[in-house]
N, C-alpha and C positions, 0 to 999 in steps of 0.2 A: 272649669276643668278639675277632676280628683287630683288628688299629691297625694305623695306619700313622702311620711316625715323621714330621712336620712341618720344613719346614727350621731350626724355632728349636727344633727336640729336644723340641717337646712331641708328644702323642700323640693322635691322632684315632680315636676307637672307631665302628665301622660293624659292622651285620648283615648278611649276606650268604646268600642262599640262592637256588635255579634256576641255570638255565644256559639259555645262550645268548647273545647280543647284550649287554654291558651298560647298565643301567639305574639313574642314579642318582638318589636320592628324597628330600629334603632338607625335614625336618619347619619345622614351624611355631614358636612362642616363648612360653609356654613348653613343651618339650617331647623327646621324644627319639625315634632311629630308628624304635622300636615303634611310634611313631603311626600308621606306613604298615601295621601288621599285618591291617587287613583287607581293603586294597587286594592287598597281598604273595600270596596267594592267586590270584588271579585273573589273574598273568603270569607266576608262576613256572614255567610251562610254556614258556615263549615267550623270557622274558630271564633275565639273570642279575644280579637286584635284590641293591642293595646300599644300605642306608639308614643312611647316619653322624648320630651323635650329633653335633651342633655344638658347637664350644668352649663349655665351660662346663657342658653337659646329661650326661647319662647318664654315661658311662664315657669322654668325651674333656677333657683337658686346659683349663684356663681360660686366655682369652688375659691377655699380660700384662698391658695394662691393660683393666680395664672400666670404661670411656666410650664416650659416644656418638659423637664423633670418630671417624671410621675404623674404625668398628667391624664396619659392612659390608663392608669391604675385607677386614681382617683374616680375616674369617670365609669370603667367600668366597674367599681365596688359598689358606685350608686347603682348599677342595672342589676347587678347581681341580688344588690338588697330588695330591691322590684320583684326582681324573678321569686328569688325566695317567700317573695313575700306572697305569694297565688297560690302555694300548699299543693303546688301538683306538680308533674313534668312539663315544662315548657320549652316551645320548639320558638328557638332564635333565630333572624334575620335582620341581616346589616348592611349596607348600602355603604362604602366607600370608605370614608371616617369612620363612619356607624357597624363597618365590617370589623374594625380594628378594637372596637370597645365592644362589639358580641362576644369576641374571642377571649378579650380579658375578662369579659363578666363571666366567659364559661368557666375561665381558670380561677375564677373565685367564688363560683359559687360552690354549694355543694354539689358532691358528684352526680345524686341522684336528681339535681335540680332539673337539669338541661337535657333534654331528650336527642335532640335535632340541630344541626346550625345548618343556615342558609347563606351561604357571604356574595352578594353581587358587589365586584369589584374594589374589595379591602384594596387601601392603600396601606398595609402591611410591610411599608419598607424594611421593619426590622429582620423579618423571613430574609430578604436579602443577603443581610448582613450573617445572618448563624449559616445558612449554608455555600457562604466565600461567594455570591455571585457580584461581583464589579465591576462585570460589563455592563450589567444592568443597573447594579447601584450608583455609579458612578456618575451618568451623564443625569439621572434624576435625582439626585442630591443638589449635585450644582445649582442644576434650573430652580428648584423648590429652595435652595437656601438665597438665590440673590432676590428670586419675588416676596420672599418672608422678610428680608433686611429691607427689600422698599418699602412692604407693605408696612411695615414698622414703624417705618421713617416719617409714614405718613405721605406717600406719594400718592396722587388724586387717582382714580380709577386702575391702580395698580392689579388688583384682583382679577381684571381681563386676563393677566398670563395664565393665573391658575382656572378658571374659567376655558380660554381656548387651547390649552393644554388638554382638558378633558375632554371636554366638548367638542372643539374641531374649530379651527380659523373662522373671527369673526362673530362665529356664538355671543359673544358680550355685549357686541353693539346690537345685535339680533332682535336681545330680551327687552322685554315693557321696561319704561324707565321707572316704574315700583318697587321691582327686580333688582336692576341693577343700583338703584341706591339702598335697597336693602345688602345685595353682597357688599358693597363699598362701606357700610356701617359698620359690618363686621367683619374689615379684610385682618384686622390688628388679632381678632380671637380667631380668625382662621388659620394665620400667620403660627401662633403656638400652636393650632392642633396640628400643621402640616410640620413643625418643628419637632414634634413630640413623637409623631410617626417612623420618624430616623434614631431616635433618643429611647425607644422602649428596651425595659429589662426583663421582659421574658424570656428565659431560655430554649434551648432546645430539649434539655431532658423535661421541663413544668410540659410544652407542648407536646410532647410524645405520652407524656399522661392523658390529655383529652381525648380520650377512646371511644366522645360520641362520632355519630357519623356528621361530614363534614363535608357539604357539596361548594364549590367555589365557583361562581359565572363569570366569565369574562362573556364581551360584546364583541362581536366578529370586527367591527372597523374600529374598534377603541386602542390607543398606543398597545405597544407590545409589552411595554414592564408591567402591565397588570395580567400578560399571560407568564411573565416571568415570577412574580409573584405568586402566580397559583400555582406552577413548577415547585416551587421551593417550601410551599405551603404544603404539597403533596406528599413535599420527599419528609415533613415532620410531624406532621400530621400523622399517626397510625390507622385514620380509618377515612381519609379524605380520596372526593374523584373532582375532577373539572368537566362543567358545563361550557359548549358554549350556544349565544343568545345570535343569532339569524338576524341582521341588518341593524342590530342596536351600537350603542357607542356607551359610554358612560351615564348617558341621560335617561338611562331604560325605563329606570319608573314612573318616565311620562310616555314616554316614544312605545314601551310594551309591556302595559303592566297588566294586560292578560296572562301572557306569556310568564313576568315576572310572580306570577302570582300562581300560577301553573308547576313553576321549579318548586315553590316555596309548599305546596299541597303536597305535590309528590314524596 
């Protein structure tokens, strides 16, 4: 796999295949570039996908600290340093965690970096929080902070909460056991980014600067705070619409990654 070296000498591992336009793909948590492997298919005719490992996953460096503190900064300044580094406009898509570190690589990169953002299902808890909504922050705070304290704690297959939380009842016992002791290896790094999610210092005036255009997917059977999330992403957004994905749930990138791949072209 290429790297690219980071300004603090650590090293960010990305896939990269097709040509054309590039197209950066920025997976979910826990997880790595590959997740986008069956959407990768369906634009590699069109762009030139490139899907980095986030600090910490696959084959890229760990930041130096892992805390929830600026962790989203941290993470997105690596992607932003990636985008920059292609010397053209690049059109961004983010998947869930991966939605949430698009959005800060936009706000740090330079402005003429980023052409395009794609966000299927940002866990953007912070949007919540800047536009007062606590009906909806409220009852997904709770859930997300008692499974991050087990998962901490080191409880054995803890990870199922946040897994059929997303997914839908049962999904965890569902998955190949490959699978599921790969999420259970990393429920401890999932635990901070899902902490770091409620913890972001983005404002609402930085996000009313991002004046590319900005489409947000939610999945028609997927929980409701991720249509509340794109509500509120809307209202700060200056130039964002919501999609939504016809029989999907949170799993879209395997369940319709024609269709996922179809939003991301358009």
């Amino acid at each position: 796999m290429p790297t690219l070296e980071l300004a603090d000498g650590r090293k960010l591992a990305y896939r990269e295949e097709g040509s054309g336009p590039p197209l950066v793909m920025i997976h979910g948590s826990p997880g790595e570039g590959r997740s986008w492997a069956r959407v990768v298919p369906h634009l590699k005719e069109r762009f030139r996908t490139i899907c980095p490992d986030l600090p910490g996953y696959g084959g890229s460096d760990r930041l130096e600290v892992d805390q929830p503190a600026g962790r989203m900064d941290a993470m997105g300044a690596a992607v932003a340093q990636l985008v920059e580094s292609l010397d053209e406009p690049v059109r961004l898509a983010g998947h869930s965690f991966g939605g949430n570190i698009a959005l800060q690589a936009a706000l740090k990169a330079r402005p003429d970096a980023v052409e395009r953002i794609v966000l299927f299902e940002p866990v953007y808890f912070r949007a919540l929080q800047l536009v007062g909504d606590d009906a909806a922050l409220g009852p997904a705070a709770a859930y997300f902070e008692d499974y991050a304290r087990r998962a901490t704690a080191g409880e054995p297959e803890v990870v199922r909460l946040m897994i059929d939380y997303w997914f839908g009842d049962g999904a965890f016992v569902r998955m190949a056991d490959p699978i599921r002791r790969y999420l259970g290896a990393f429920a401890v790094s999932n635990a901070i980014d899902v902490r770091s999610s409620f913890v972001g210092t983005s404002t609402a005036a930085e996000l009313a600067q991002l004046d590319r255009p900005v489409t947000i997917v939610d999945g028609e059977t997927s929980q409701d705070v991720v249509r509340s999330i794109g509500r509120a992403l809307v209202k700060l957004l200056p130039d964002a619409r919501m999609e939504g994905l016809a029989g999907a749930n949170h799993g879209m990138l395997d369940t319709h990654p024609e269709a996922v791949a179809r939003l991301i072209a358009t």
